[in-house]
C-alpha positions as CSV (number, residue, x, y, z in Angstrom):
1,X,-71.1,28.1,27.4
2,X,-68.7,28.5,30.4
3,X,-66.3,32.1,30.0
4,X,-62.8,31.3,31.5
5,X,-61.1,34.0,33.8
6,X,-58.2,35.6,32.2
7,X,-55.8,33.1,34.9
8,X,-57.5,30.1,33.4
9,X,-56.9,31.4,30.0
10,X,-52.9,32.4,30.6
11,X,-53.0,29.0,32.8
12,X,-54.3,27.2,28.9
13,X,-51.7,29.0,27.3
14,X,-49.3,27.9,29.6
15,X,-49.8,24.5,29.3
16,X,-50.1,24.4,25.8
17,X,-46.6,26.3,25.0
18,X,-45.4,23.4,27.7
19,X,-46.8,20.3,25.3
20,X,-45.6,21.9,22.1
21,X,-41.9,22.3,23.7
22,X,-41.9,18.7,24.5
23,X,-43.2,17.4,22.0
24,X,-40.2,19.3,19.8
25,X,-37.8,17.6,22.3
26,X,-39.3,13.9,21.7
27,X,-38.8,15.0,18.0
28,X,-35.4,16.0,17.9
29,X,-34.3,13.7,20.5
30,X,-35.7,10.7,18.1
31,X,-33.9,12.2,15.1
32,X,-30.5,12.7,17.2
33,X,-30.9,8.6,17.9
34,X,-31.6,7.6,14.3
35,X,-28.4,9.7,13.0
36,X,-26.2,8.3,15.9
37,X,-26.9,4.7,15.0
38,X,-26.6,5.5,11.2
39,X,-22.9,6.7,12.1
40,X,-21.9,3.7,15.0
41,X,-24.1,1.1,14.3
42,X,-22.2,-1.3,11.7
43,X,-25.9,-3.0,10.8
44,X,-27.6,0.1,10.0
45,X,-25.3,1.4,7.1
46,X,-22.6,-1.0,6.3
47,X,-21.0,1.0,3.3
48,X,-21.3,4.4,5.1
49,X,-19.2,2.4,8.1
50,X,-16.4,1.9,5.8
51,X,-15.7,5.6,5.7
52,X,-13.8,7.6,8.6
53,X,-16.2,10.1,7.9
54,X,-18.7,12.0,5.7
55,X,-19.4,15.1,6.8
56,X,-19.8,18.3,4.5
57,X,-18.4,20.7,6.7
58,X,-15.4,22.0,4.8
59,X,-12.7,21.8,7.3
60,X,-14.0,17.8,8.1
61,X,-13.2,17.6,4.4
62,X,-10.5,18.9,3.8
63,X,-8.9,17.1,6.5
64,X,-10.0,13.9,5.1
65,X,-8.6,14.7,1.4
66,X,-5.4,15.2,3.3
67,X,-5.4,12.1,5.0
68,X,-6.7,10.3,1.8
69,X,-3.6,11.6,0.0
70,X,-1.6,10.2,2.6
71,X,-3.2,6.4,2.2
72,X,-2.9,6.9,-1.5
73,X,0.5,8.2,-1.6
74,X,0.0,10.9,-4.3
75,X,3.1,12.4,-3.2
76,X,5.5,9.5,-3.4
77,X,4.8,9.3,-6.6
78,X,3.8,13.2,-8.0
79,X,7.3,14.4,-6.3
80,X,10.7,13.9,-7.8
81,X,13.4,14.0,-6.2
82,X,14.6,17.7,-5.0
83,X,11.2,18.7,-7.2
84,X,7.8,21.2,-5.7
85,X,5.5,18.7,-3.8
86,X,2.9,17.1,-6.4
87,X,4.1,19.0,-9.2
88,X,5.5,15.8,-10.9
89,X,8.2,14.9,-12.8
90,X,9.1,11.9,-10.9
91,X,9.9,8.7,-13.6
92,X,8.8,5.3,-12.6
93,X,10.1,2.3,-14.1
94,X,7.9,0.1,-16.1
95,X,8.7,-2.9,-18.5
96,X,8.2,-1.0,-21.3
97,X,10.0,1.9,-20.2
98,X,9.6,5.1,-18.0
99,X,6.5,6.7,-17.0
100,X,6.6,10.7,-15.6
101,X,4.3,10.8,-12.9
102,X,1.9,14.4,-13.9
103,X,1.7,17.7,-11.7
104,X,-1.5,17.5,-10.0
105,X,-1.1,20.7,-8.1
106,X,-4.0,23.3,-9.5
107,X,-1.8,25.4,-11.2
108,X,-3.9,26.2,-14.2
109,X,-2.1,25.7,-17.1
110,X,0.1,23.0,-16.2
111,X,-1.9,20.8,-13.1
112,X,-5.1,20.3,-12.9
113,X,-6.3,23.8,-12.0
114,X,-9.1,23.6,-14.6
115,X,-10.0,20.6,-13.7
116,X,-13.8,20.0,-12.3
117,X,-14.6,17.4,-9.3
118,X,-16.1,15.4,-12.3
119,X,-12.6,15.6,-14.4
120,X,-11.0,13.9,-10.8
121,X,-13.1,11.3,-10.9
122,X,-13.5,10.2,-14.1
123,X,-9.2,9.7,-13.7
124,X,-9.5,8.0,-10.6
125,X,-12.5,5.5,-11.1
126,X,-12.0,5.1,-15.1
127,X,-8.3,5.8,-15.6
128,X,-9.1,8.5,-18.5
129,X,-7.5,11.9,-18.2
130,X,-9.4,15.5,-18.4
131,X,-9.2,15.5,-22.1
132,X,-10.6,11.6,-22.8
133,X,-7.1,10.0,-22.9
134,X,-6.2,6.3,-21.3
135,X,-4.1,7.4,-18.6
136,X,-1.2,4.5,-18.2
137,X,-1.7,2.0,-15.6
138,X,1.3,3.4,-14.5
139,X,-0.8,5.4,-12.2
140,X,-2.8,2.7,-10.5
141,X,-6.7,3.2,-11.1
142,X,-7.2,-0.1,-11.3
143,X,-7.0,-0.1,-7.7
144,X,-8.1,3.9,-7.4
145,X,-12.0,2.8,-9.1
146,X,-12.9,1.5,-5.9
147,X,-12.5,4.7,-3.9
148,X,-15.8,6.2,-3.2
149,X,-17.1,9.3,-4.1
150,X,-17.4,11.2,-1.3
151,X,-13.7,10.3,-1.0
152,X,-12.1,11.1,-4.2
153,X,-14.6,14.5,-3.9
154,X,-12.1,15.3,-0.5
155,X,-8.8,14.1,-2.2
156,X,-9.5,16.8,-4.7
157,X,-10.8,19.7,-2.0
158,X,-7.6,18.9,-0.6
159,X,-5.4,19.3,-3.7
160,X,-7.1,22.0,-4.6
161,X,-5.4,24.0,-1.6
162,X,-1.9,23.0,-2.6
163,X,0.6,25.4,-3.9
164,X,0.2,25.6,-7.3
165,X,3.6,24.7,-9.6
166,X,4.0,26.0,-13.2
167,X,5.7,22.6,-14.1
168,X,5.3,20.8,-17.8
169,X,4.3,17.3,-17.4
170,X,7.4,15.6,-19.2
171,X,6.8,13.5,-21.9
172,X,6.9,9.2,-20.9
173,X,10.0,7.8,-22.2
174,X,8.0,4.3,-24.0
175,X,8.9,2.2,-26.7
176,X,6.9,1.8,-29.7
177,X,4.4,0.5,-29.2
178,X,3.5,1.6,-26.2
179,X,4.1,5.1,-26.8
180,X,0.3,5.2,-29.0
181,X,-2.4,5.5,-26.3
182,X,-4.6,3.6,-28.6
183,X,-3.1,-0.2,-27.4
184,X,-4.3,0.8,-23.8
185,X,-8.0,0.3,-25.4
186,X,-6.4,-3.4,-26.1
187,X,-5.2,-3.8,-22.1
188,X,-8.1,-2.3,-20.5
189,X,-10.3,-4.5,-22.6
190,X,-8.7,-7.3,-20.6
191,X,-7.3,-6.0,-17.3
192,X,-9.5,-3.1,-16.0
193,X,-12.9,-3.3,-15.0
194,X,-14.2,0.4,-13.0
195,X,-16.4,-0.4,-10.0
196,X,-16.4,1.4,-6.1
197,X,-15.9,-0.6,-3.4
198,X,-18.4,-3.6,-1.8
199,X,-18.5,-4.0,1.6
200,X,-18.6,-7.3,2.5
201,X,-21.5,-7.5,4.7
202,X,-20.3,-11.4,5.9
203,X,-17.6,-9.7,7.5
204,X,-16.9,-7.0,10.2
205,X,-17.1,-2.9,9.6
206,X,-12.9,-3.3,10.6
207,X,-11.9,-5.9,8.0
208,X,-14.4,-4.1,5.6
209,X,-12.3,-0.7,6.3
210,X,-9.1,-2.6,5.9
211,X,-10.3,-3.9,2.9
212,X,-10.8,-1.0,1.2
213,X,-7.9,0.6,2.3
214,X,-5.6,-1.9,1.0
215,X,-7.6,-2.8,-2.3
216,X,-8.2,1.3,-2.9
217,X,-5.9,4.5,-2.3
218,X,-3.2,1.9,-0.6
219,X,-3.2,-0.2,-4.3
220,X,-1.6,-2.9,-2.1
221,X,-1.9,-5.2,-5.8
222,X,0.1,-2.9,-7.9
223,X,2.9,-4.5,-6.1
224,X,2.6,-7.7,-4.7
225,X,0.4,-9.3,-7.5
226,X,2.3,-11.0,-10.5
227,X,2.0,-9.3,-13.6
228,X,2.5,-11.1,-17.2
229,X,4.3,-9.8,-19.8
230,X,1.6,-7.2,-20.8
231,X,1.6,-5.8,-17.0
232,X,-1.3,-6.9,-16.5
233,X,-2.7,-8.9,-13.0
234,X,-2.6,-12.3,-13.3
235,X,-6.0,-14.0,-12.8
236,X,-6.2,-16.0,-9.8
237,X,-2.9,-14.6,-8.3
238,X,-4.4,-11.9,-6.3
239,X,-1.7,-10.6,-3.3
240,X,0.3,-13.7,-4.2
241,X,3.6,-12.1,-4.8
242,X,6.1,-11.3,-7.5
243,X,8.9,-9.2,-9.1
244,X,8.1,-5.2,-9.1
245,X,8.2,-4.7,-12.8
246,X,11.1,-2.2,-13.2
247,X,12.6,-2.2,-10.2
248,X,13.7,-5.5,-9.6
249,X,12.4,-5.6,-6.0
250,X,10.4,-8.9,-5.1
251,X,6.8,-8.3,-3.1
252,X,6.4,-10.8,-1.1
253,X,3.0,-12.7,-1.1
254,X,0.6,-10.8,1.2
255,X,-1.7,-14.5,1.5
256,X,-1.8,-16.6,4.4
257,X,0.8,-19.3,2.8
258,X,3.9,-20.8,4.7
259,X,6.1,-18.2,2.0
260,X,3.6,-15.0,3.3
261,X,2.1,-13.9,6.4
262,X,0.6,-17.5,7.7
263,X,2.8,-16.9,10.8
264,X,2.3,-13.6,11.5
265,X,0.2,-12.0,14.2
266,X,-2.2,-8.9,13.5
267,X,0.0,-6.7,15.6
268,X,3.5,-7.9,13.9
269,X,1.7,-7.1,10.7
270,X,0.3,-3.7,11.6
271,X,3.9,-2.9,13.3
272,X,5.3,-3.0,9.8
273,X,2.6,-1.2,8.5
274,X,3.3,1.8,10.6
275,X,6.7,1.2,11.9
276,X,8.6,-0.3,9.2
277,X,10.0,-3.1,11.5
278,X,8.5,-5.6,13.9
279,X,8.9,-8.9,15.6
280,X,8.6,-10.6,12.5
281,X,10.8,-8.4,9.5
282,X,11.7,-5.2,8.4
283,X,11.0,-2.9,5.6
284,X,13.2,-2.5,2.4
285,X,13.8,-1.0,-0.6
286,X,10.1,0.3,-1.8
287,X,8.1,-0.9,0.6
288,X,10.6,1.2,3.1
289,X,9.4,4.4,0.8
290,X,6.2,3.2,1.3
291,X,5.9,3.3,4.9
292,X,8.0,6.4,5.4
293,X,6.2,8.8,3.3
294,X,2.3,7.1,3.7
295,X,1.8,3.8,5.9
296,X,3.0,5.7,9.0
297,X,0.5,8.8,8.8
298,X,-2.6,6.2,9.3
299,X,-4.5,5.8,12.5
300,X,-3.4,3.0,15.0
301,X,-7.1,2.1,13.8
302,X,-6.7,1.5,10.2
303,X,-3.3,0.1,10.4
304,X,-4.9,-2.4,12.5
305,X,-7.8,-3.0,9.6
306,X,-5.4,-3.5,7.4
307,X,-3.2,-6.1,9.4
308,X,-6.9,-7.7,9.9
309,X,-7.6,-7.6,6.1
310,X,-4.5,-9.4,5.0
311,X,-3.9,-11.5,7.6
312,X,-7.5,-13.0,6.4
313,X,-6.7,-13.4,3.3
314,X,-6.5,-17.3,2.2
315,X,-3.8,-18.7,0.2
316,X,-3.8,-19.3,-3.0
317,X,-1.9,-22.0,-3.8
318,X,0.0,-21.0,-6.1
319,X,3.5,-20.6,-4.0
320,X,6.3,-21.5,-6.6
321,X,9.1,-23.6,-4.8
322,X,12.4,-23.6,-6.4
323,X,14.2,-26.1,-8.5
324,X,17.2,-27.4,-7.6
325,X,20.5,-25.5,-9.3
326,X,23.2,-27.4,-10.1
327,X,27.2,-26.2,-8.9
328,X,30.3,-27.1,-9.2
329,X,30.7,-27.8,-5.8
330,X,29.0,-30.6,-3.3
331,X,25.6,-28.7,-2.0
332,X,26.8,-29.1,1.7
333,X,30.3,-27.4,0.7
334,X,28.3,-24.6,-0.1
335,X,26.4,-24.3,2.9
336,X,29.3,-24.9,5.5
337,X,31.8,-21.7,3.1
338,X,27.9,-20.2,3.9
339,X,27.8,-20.9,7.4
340,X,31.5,-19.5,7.7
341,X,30.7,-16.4,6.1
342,X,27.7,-15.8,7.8
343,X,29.4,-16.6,11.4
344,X,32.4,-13.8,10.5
345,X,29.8,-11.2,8.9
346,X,26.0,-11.7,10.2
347,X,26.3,-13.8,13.4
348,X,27.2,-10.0,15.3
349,X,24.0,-8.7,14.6
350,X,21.5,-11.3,13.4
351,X,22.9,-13.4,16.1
352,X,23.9,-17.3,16.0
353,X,20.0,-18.6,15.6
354,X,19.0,-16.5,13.1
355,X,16.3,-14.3,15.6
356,X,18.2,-11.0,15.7
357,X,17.4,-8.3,18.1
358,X,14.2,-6.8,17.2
359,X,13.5,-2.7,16.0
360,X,17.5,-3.0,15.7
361,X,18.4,-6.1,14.1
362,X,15.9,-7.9,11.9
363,X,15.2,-11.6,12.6
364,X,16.4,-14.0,9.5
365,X,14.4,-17.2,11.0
366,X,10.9,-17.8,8.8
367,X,10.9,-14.3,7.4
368,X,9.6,-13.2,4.5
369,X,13.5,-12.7,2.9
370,X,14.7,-16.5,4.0
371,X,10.9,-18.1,3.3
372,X,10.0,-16.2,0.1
373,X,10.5,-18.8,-3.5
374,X,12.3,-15.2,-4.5
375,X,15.5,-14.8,-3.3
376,X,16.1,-11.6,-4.8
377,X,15.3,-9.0,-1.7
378,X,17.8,-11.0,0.0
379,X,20.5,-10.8,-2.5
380,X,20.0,-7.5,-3.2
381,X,20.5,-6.8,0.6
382,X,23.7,-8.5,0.6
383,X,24.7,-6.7,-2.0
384,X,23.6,-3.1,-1.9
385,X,22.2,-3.2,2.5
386,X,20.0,-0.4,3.1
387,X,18.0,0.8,6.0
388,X,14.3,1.0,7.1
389,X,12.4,4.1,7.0
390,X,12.5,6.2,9.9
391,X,9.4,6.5,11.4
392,X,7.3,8.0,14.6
393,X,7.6,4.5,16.0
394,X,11.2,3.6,15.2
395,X,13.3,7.5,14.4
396,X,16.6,5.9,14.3
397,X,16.5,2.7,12.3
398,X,19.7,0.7,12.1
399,X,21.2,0.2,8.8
400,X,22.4,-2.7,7.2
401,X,25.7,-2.5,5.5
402,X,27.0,-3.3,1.6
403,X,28.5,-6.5,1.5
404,X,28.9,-6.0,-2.4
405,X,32.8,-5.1,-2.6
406,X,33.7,-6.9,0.6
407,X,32.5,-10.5,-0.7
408,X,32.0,-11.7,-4.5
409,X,29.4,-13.1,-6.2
410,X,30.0,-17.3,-5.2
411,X,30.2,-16.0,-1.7
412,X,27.0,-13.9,-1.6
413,X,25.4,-16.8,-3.1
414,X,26.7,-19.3,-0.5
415,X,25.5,-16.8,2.7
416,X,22.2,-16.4,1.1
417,X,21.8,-20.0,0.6
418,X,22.7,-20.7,3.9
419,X,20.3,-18.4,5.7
420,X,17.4,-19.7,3.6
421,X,17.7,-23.5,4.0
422,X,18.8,-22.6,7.7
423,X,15.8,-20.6,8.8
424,X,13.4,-21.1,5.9
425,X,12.0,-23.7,4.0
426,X,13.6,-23.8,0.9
427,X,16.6,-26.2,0.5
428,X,17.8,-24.8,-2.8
429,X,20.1,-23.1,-3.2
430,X,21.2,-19.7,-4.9
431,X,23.2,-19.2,-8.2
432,X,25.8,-16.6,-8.3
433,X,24.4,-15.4,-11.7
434,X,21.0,-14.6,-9.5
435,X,23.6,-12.6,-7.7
436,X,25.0,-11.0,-10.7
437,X,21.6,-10.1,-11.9
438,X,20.7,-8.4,-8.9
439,X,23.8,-6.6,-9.3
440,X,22.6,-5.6,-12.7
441,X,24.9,-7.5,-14.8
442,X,23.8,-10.1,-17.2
443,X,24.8,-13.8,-16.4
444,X,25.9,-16.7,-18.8
């Protein structure tokens, strides 16, 4: 047997310490590649991909719940007016009367302070309080079930850090019988179906995130899907417009129909989105709310999912055009007193063709107001005017004024039916008891 010298021996050693250290490289250095594709590489984990991110690190998380909060809009809704942020309070209008959004801060007695991760959940993916009570659709979980997880598991690390209010949830203001829990049993049965989100694996990781955005936390459907006279979604009418019930405000169809976004580019949608005027229109009335308390804290990125999302969505051919309303006067007389009106009052602003002066003054021609079968946002402007949000891309939004008191009900019917059969598609034209409804008062 051959007896190495102690220099061959530490020379062994050497080269042995060498072949493990490499070999713990190659290791780690494979394991770095195989979690770098899981987390960039849209074939290896397609629902992971729709998430910003998953990490466990509590900072990461709480960041995200913050964020999420933001898409979802919990504090539009869980602050009144004046009130503690997310300590409730705030009513919102419903057919059947008022719902008072809850204080989800985690005060302990009051909020959701004794509340576990689980408790979260189950109201968010199955629309059932802490206790086992239907929560009212009011609070929309039938677009919340299809936040993941790992998502609703930040939302609540993040409300957990919140200020906690002592603030009684006030009791709804229903009618009978929609005041007894019980007939929610009866709706859910036919409106409500729990499920998380399914990436679509036909399509790519940016419409998928858009997707889920808009379907989830941004509950794009409470609004602009028509609702029958039980509130709930109407089958086949997904995104495809209709009266806010409650707040008479019309959501325009978000499908790709001549009355919807079919004209639109991704970036005029996304511009909206986050700025709460584009090329294209400008946001009103809730939507304005909308954008100025959540849309406009997104990423550029996920704005631009969404724009991608919607603008792929097909129509559904169900657009409602108008029947014809019969006046007093001729049709054209209407439209030339219109025409007059709008030349002495609009023209300055919204300029002689109808295409405005963009961030300042919002176009008329093909927008959603002028093409929409509704002509209620546009009344309702007319009548009331209003401004956009202000917003990191547009802080000093111009307003439009009240024409209400300056101009009377034939009048505001005549303007209005002369920008829609001017710059839209619908030669109909507007009653003034649609204008007298939008005022609030009940016509013939």
């Amino acid at each position: 047997m051959t007896t190495l010298t102690p220099a061959a021996i530490r020379t062994k050693r050497t080269l042995k310490r060498i072949l493990i250290g490499l070999a713990c490289v190659a290791v780690a250095a494979s394991l770095f590649i195989v979690g770098y594709q899981t987390l960039v590489d849209p074939g290896s984990d397609k629902r992971s991909s729709v998430l910003t991110n998953t990490a466990t690190n509590p900072a990461t998380t709480l960041a995200r719940g913050a964020y999420l909060a933001r898409a979802g809009n919990c504090m539009g809704c869980h602050t009144s007016r004046g009130g503690q942020t997310y300590a409730g309070g705030r009513a919102i209008a419903t057919p059947f009367g008022d719902v008072f959004a809850s204080n989800i801060t985690p005060d302990t007695d009051t909020g959701i302070g004794r509340w576990s991760s689980d408790d979260f959940w189950r109201a968010l993916h199955n629309g059932k309080s802490k206790d086992g009570r239907f929560l009212y659709p009011a609070f929309p979980y039938p677009s919340y079930t299809q936040v993941t997880r790992d998502d609703a598991d930040a939302l609540y690390a993040f409300l957990r850090t919140v200020a906690p209010v002592r603030q009684i949830n006030r009791e709804h203001r229903l009618a009978f019988p929609y005041n007894q829990r019980i007939v929610l049993a009866f709706w859910r049965t036919f409106y409500f179906r729990p499920g998380e989100y399914q990436p679509d694996l036909s399509q790519t990781q940016e419409w998928n995130r858009g997707a889920y955005l808009a379907q989830g936390l941004g509950h794009c459907a409470a609004c602009h899907t028509p609702k029958n006279t039980l509130g709930g979604s109407i089958a086949g009418r997904n995104f495809d417009g209709g009266v806010i019930p409650g707040l008479n405000w019309y959501a325009p169809p978000l499908t790709g129909g001549t009355d919807a976004l079919g004209h639109w580019s991704v970036s005029d949608i996304a511009d909206l989105l986050g700025n709460g005027v584009s090329a294209r229109s400008a946001a009103f009335g809730p939507m304005a709310e909308v954008v100025g308390t959540s849309l406009q804290h997104l990423t550029a990125q996920d704005l631009r999912a969404m724009a991608v999302y919607l603008k792929s969505l097909p129509s559904t051919g169900q657009e409602r055009s108008r029947k014809m309303i019969a006046h007093a006067e001729d049709d054209e007389a209407v439209l030339i007193r219109g025409a007059k009106l709008y030349e002495q009052h609009c023209a300055n602003c919204h300029g002689d063709n109808g295409r405005g002066a963009p961030s300042a003054y919002p176009a008329l021609k093909e927008t959603t107001s002028a093409t929409a079968g509704n002509p209620l946002n546009a009344v309702r402007m007319v009548v009331n005017g209003g401004f956009p949000p202000s917003t990191k891309g547009n802080p000093r939004p111009y307003g439009m004024p009240p024409f209400g008191t300056l101009l009377n009900d034939d009048e505001i019917a005549s303007v209005v039916s002369y920008v829609r059969n001017q710059w839209g598609r619908h030669k109909s034209l507007v009653s003034a008891n649609e204008v007298r409804r939008a005022r609030g008062v009940t016509g013939d």
